[in-house]
C-alpha positions as CSV (number, residue, x, y, z in Angstrom):
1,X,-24.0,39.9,50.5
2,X,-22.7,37.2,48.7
3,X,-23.6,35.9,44.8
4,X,-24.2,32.5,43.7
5,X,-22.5,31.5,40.2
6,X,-25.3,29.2,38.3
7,X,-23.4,26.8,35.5
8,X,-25.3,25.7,33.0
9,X,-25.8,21.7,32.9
10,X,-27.9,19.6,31.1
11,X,-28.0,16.9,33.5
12,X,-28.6,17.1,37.8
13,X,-25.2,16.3,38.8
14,X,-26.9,15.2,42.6
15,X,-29.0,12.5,40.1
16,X,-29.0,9.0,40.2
17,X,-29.3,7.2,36.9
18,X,-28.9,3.5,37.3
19,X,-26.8,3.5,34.4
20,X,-24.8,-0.1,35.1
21,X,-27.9,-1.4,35.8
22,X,-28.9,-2.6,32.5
23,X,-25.5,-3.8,31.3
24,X,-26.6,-6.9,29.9
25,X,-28.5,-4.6,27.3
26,X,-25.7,-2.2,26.7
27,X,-23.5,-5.7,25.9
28,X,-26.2,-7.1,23.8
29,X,-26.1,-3.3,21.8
30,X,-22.6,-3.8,21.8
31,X,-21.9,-7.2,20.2
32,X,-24.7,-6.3,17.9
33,X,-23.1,-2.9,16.7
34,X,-19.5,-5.0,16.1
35,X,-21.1,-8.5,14.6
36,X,-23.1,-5.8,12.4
37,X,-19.9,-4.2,11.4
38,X,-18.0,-7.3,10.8
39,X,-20.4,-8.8,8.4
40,X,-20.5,-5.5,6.6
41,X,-17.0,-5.1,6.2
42,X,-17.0,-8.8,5.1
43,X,-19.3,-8.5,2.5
44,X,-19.6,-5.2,1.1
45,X,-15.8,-4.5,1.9
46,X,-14.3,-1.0,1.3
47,X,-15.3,1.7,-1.3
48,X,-11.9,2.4,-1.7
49,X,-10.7,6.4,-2.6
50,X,-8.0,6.9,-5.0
51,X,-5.1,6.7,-2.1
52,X,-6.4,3.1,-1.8
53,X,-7.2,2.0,-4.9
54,X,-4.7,4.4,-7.1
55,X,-4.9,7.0,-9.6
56,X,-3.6,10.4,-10.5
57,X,-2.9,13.6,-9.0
58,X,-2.1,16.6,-11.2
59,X,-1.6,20.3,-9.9
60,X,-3.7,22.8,-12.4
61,X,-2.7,26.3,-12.4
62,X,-4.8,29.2,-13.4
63,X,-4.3,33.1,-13.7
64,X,-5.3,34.8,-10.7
65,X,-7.5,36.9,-11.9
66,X,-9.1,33.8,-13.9
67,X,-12.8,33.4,-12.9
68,X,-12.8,29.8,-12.0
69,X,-13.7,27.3,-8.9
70,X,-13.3,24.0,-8.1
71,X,-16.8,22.9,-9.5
72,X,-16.0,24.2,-12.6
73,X,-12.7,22.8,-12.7
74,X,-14.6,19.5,-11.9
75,X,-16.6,19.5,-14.4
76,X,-14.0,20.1,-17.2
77,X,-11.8,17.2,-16.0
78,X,-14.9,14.8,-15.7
79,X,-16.3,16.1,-19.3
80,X,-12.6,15.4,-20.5
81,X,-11.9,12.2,-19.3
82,X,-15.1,11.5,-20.5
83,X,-14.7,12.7,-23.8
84,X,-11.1,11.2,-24.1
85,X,-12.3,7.5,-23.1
86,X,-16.0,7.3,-24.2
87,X,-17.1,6.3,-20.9
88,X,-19.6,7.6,-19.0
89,X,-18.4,6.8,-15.7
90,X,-15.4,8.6,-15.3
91,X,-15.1,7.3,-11.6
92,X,-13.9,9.3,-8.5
93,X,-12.4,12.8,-9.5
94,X,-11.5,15.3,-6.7
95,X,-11.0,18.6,-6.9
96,X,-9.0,21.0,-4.0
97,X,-8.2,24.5,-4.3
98,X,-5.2,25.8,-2.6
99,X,-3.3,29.4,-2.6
100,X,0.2,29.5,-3.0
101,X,0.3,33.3,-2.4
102,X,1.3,36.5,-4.6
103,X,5.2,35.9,-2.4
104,X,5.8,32.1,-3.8
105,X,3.2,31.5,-6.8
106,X,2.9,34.9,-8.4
107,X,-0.8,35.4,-7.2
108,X,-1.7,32.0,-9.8
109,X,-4.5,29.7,-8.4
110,X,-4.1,26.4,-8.1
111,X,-5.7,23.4,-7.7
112,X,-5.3,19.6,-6.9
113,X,-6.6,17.5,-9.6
114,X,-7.2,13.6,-8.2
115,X,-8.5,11.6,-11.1
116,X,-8.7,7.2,-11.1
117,X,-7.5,7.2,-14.4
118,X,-3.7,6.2,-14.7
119,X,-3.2,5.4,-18.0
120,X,-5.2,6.4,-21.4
121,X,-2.4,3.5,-23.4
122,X,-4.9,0.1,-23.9
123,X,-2.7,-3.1,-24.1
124,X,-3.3,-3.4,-27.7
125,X,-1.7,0.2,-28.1
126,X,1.1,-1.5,-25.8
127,X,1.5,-4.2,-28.7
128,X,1.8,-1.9,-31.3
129,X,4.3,0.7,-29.6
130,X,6.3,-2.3,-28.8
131,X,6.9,-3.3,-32.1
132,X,7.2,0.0,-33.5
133,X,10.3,0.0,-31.0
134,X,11.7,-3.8,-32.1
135,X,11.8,-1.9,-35.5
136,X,13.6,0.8,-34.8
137,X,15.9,-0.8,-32.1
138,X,15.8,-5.3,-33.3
139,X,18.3,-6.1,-30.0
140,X,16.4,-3.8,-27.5
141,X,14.5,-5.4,-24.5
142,X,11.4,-3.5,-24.1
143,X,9.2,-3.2,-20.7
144,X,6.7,-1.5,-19.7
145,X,5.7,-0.6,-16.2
146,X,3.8,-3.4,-14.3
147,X,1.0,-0.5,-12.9
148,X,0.8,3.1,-12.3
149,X,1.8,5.4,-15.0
150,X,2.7,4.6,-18.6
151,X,6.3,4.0,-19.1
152,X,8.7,2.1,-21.3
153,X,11.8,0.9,-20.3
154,X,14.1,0.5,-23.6
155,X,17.3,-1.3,-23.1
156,X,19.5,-2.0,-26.4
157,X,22.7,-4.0,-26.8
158,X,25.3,-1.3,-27.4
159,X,25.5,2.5,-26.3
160,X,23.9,5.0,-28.4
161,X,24.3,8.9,-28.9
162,X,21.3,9.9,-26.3
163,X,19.8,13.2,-27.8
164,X,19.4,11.3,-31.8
165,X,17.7,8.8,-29.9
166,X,15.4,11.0,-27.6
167,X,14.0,12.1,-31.4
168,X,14.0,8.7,-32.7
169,X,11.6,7.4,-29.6
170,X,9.3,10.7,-30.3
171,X,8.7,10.3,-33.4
172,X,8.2,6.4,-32.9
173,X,5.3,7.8,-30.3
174,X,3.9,10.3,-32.5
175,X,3.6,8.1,-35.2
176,X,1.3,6.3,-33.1
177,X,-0.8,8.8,-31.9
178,X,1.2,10.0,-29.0
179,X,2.4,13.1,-29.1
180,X,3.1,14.3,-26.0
181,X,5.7,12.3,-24.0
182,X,8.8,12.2,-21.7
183,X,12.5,10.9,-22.1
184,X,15.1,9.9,-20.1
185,X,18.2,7.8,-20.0
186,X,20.9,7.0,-16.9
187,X,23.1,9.8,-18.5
188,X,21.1,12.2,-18.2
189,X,20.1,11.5,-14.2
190,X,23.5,11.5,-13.5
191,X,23.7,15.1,-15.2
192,X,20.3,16.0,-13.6
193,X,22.0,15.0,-10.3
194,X,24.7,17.0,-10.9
195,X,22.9,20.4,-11.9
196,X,20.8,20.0,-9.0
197,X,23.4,19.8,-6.3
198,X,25.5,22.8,-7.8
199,X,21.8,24.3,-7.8
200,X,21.5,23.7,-3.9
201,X,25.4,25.1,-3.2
202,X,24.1,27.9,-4.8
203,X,21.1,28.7,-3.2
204,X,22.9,28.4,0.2
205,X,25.0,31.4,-0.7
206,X,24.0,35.1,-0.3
207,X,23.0,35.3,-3.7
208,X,20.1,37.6,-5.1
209,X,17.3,35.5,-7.1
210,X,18.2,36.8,-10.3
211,X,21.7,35.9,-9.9
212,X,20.9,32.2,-9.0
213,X,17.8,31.9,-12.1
214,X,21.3,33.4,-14.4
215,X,23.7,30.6,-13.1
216,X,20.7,27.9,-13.9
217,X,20.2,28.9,-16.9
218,X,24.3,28.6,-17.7
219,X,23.9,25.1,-15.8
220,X,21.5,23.8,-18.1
221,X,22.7,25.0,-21.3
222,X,25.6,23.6,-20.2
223,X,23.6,20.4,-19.1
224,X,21.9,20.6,-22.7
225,X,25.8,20.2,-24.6
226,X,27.4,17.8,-22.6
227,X,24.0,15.9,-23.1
228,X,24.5,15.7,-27.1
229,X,28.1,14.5,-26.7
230,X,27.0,11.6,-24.1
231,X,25.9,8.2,-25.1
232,X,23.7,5.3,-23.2
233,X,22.1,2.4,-23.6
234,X,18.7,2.7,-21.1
235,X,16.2,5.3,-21.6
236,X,12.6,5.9,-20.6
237,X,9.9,7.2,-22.4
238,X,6.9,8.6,-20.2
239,X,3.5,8.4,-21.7
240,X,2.2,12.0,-20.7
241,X,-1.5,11.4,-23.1
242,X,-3.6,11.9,-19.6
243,X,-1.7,14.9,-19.2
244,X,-1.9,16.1,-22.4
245,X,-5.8,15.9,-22.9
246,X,-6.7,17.5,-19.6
247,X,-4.6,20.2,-20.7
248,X,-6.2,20.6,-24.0
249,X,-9.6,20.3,-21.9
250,X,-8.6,23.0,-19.4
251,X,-7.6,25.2,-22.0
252,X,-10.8,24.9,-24.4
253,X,-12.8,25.6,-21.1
254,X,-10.7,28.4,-20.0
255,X,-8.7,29.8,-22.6
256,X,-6.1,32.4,-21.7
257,X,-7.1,32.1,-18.1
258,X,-5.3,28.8,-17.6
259,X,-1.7,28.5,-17.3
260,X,-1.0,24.6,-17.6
261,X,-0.6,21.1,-15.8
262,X,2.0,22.3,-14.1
263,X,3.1,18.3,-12.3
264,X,1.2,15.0,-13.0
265,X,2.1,11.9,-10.6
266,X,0.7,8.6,-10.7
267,X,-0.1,6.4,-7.6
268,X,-0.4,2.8,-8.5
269,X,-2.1,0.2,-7.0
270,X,1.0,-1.7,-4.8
271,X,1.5,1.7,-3.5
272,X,-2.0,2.4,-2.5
273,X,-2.5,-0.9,-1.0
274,X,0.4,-0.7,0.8
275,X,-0.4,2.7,1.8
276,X,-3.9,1.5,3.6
277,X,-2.0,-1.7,5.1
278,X,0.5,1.1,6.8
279,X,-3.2,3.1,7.8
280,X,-5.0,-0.1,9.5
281,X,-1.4,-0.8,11.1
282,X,-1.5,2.7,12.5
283,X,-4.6,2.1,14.1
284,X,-3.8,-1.3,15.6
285,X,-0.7,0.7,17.0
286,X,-3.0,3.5,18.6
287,X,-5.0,0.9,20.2
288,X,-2.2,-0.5,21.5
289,X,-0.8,2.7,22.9
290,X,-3.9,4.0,24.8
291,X,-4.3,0.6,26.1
292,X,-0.6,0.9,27.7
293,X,-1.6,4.3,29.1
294,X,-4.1,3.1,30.4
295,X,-2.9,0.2,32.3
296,X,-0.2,2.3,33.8
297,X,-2.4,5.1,34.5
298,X,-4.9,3.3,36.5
299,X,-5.1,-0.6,37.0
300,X,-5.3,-3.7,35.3
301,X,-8.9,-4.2,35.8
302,X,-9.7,-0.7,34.2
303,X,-7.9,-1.6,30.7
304,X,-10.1,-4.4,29.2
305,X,-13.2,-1.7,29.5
306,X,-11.5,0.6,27.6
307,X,-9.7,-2.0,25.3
308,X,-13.3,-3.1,24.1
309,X,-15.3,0.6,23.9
310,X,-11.7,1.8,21.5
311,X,-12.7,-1.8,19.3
312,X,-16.2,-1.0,19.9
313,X,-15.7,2.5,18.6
314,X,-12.7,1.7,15.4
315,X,-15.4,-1.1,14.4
316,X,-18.6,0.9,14.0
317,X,-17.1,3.9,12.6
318,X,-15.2,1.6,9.6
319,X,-18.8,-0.6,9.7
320,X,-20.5,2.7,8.9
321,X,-18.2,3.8,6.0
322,X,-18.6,0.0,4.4
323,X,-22.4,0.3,5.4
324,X,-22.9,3.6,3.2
325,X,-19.8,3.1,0.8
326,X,-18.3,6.5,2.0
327,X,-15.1,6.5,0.1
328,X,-12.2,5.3,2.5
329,X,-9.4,6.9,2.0
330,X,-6.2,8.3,4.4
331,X,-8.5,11.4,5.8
332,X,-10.4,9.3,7.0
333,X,-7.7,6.7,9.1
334,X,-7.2,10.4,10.5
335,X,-10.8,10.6,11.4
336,X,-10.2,6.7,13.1
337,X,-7.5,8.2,15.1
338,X,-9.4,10.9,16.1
339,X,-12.1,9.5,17.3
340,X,-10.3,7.0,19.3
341,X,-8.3,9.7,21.8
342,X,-11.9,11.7,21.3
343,X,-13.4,8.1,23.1
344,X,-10.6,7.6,25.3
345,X,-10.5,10.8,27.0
346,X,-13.9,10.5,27.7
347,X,-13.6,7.3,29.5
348,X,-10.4,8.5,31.6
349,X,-12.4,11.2,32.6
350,X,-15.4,8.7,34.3
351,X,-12.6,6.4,35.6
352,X,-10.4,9.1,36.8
353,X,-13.9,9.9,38.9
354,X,-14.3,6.1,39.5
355,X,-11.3,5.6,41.5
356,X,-11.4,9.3,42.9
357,X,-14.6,8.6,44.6
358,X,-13.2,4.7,45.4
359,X,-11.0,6.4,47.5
360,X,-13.3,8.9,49.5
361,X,-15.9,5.8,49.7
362,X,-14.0,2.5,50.9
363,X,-16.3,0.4,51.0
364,X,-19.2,1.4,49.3
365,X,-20.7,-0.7,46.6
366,X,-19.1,-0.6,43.5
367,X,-22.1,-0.4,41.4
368,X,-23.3,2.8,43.7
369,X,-20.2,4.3,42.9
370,X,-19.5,3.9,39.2
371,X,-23.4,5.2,38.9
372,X,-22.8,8.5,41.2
373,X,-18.8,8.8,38.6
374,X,-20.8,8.6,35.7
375,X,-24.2,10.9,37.1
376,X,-21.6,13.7,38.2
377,X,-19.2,13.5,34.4
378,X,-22.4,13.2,32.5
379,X,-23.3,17.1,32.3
380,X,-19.6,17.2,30.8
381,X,-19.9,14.4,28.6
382,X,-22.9,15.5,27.0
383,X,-22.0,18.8,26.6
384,X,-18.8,18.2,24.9
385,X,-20.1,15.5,22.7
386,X,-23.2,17.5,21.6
387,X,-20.7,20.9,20.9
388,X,-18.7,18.1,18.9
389,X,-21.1,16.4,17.1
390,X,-22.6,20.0,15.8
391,X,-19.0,21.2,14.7
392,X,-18.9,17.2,12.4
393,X,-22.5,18.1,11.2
394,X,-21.4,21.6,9.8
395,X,-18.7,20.6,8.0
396,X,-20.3,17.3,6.9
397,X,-23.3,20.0,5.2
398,X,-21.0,22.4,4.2
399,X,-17.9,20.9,3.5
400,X,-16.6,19.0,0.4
401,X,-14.4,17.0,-0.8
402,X,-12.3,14.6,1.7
403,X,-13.0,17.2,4.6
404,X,-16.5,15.9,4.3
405,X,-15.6,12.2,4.4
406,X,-13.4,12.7,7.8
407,X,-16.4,15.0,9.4
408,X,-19.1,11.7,8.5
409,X,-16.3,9.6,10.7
410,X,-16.3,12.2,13.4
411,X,-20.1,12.5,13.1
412,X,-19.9,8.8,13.5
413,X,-17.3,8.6,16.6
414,X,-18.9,11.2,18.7
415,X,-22.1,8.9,18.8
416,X,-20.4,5.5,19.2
417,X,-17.5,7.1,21.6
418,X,-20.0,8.8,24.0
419,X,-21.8,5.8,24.3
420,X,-18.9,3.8,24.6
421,X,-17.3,5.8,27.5
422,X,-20.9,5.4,29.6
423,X,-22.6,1.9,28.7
424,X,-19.4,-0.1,27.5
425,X,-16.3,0.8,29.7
426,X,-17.4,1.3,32.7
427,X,-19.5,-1.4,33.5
428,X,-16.8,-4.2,31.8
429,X,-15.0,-2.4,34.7
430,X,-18.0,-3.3,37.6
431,X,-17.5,-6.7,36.0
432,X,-13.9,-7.5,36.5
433,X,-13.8,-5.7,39.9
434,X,-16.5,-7.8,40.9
435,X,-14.4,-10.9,39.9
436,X,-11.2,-9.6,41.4
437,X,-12.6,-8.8,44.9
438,X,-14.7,-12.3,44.9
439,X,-11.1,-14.3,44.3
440,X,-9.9,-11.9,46.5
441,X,-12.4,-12.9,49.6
442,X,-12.3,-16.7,48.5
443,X,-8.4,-16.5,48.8
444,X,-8.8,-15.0,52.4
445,X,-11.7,-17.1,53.2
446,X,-9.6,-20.1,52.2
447,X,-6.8,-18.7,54.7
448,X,-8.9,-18.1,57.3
449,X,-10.4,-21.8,57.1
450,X,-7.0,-23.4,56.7
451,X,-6.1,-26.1,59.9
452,X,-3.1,-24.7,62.4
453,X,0.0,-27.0,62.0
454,X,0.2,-28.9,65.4
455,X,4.3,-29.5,66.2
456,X,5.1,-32.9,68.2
457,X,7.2,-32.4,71.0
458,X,10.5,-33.8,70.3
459,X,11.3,-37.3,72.1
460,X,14.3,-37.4,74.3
C-alpha cells in the first residue's frame, strides 16, 4: 500500500506559460517603470529624513513605573518645539522606545527623541552674544560653528585662569537669555582624557562596582582642583537651549515621572549628506558584487539579465519613495539592499533551472526551455514572494516609525523583484544567447565555406 504526498502549489508545475513570448512588452514595462522613476527622482527629488537632511537626537528617560508611550512623548516634544519657536510646523519628529533593562538602566524607560531642529540661537542672537564676548574678552577671536549644534569657539590673546572664566562665559549667556549651556577648554580635555583612561585601568581590575564609582569620585574631585589651578586660552561654550526647553516640556507633561535628557547630539547637514553619499555608494557596490557572483557563478551571457532587473528593481523602489515622498532615510538604503539579494536570489534560482535543464536538453530551443525553468520555479516564486509581501504589509499597517518606512520599500521590492526575476532577466538572457549562438554558427559557417590552400609542387 503505498501513500502519495500532495504539496501545495499555486501554479501546475507540468504548465506551459509562454512567458518569454511577450518580451517586447515586459521591455516596454520595463523602460517605462525606470524613465518613470528617473523623471521622478529628477524633479520631485528626495524627501529627505533627518539622517539626510540633519537634526537632533536626544535620549529621554523616564521612571519605570511612569505611565507614558511614545505618542505621548511625541506629542510633548512637537507641542514644545512648537511652543518654543512659534511655528506651526515643527517638521519631522521621531519617537523610539527602547529598554535598557532593570540589570544596566535601573528598570528607567527610555526613548529616542529625533527632532530637525538643531539650533533655537537666530543669527541676530549670534550678533549680540558675539559682542557681549568682544566686551568681555576685546582681543578674543570668536566663531561659531559653520552647522549642527550651537557652539562658540572663544580664542583670546593670553592664557587665562579657566574655572573664573567658565563663570564669566555663563553669565555672558545668561544675560542674554541663555541659561543653560556647556564649557570647555583644551585643559580640561587633556584632564578629561586623563580621568578616563585611569577610569578604564580600573575597570579592567577585579574590582567591585562600588569600589570603582569611590575611586571616580576621588578622580574627579581631584579633576575639579587641578582644574581651578590650570590656565588656557581656547574654550567652548555649548548652547544647550534645545535641550533645555524639551526638558522643561517633558517635565511640565510628566512631572515626577520623568527623569531628564539624559544625552543630546546634533547631526549637521555635511554629515548627513555625506552619510547618504556613503548609502547610494553602498548600493552601487552591492550591484556590483552580485553582478561578480554572478558572472562567475554562471556565464557571461547570464549577467546583463540580472545586471538590468537589480537596476530595474534599486530604480523603482527609490522612484516610489520620490513618487509618494516617503521619508528617505538610512532604514531605508537597508531596505535597497534588501530587496536587491531578495531579487537576486530569485533570479539564480530560474537560471540555476535554466542551465540545469540546458544540460538534460542539448539542443532544444532555448525559448522552450527558459519557459518550462520558469513554469516549474514559478509555484516557488509566487509562494515566497506572496508569504513576503504579506509579512511588508503587516508591518507597514502596524508598524511605526522608520520600521514602517523600510517595510513600504520591501512592500515595494517584492513586487518589482518578482517581476524582475520572470519578465526582465530571463528573457535579456534568450536575447544574448540568441546572439551568441548566431555569431557562433556564422563563425563556423564562415569556416566551413573558407577555400582549401592549394600548395605548388616545388620546381627542381
Amino acid at each position: 500500500m503505498s501513500t502519495e504526498h500532495k504539496h501545495f502549489t499555486l501554479f501546475n508545475p507540468d504548465a506551459n506559460y509562454d512567458f518569454v513570448g511577450r518580451r517586447q512588452l515586459y521591455y516596454a514595462l520595463t523602460g517605462i517603470g525606470i524613465l518613470a522613476s528617473i523623471i521622478a527622482l529628477a524633479t520631485l527629488g528626495f524627501n529627505k529624513g533627518i539622517d539626510f537632511k540633519g537634526g537632533s537626537k536626544l535620549i529621554v528617560a523616564f521612571d519605570g513605573a511612569a505611565t507614558v508611550d511614545r505618542h505621548a512623548v511625541h506629542d510633548a516634544v512637537a507641542g514644545t518645539i512648537q511652543q518654543a519657536t512659534g511655528k506651526k510646523d515643527v517638521g519631522q519628529v521621531e519617537v523610539q522606545d527602547f529598554s535598557t533593562g532593570a540589570g544596566t538602566g535601573g528598570g528607567k524607560k527610555h526613548f529616542s527623541v529625533v527632532t530637525e531642529l538643531t539650533s533655537m540661537v537666530t543669527a541676530e542672537k549670534r550678533t549680540v552674544l558675539t559682542a557681549k564676548l568682544k566686551e568681555k574678552f576685546p582681543k578674543a577671536d570668536v566663531q561659531w560653528a559653520a552647522e549642527g549644534e550651537d557652539r562658540v569657539f572663544l580664542t583670546l590673546a593670553d592664557p587665562v585662569k579657566v574655572a573664573p572664566t567658565y563663570e564669566t562665559l555663563r553669565a555672558v549667556f545668561n544675560e542674554a537669555g541663555f541659561p543653560k549651556v556647556g564649557t570647555g577648554s583644551d585643559a580640561e580635555s587633556q584632564l578629561d582624557v586623563n580621568l578616563f583612561r585611569t577610569l578604564q585601568m580600573l575597570q579592567t581590575e577585579t574590582k567591585q562596582e562600588a569600589e570603582v564609582k569611590a575611586e571616580e569620585a576621588k578622580l574627579r574631585e581631584q579633576k575639579a582642583k587641578e582644574l581651578t589651578d590650570r590656565a588656557d586660552s581656547r574654550f567652548t561654550v555649548v548652547v544647550e537651549e534645545f535641550k533645555g526647553k524639551i526638558e522643561t516640556g517633558l517635565q511640565a507633561k510628566f512631572g515626577k515621572g520623568f527623569i531628564g535628557v539624559e544625552s543630546s547630539t546634533a547631526i549637521s547637514p555635511s554629515v548627513a549628506d555625506d552619510l547618504m553619499s556613503q548609502g547610494l555608494v553602498a548600493i552601487l557596490y552591492a550591484i556590483v558584487g552580485i553582478i561578480l557572483y554572478i558572472v562567475m557563478r554562471f556565464d557571461v551571457r547570464y549577467a546583463p539579465g540580472a545586471l538590468i532587473a537589480l537596476i530595474h528593481d534599486v530604480v523603482l523602489v527609490i522612484g516610489a519613495f520620490s513618487v509618494a515622498q516617503v521619508k528617505f532615510s538610512m532604514p531605508v538604503i537597508a531596505a535597497v539592499l534588501t530587496v536587491a539579494g531578495y531579487s537576486i536570489t530569485d533570479t539564480i534560482v530560474v537560471f540555476d533551472r535554466i542551465r540545469e535543464m540546458q544540460e538534460r536538453h542539448e539542443g532544444a530551443p532555448i525559448d522552450v526551455i527558459i519557459n518550462s525553468a520558469i513554469n516549474t520555479t514559478m509555484s516557488r516564486t509566487v509562494l515566497t514572494s506572496l508569504t513576503t509581501f504579506m509579512t511588508s504589509v503587516s508591518i507597514f499597517l502596524f508598524g511605526g516609525g522608520l520600521i514602517r518606512d523600510f517595510a513600504f520599500a520591501m512592500c515595494i521590492g517584492v513586487v518589482v523583484g518578482t517581476f524582475s526575476s520572470i519578465f526582465v532577466a530571463s528573457p535579456v538572457f534568450m536575447w544574448l544567447h540568441e546572439r551568441f549562438e548566431a555569431r557562433k554558427a556564422a563563425m563556423a559557417k564562415a569556416g566551413d565555406n573558407r577555400a582549401p590552400i592549394q600548395i605548388a609542387p616545388a620546381q627542381g
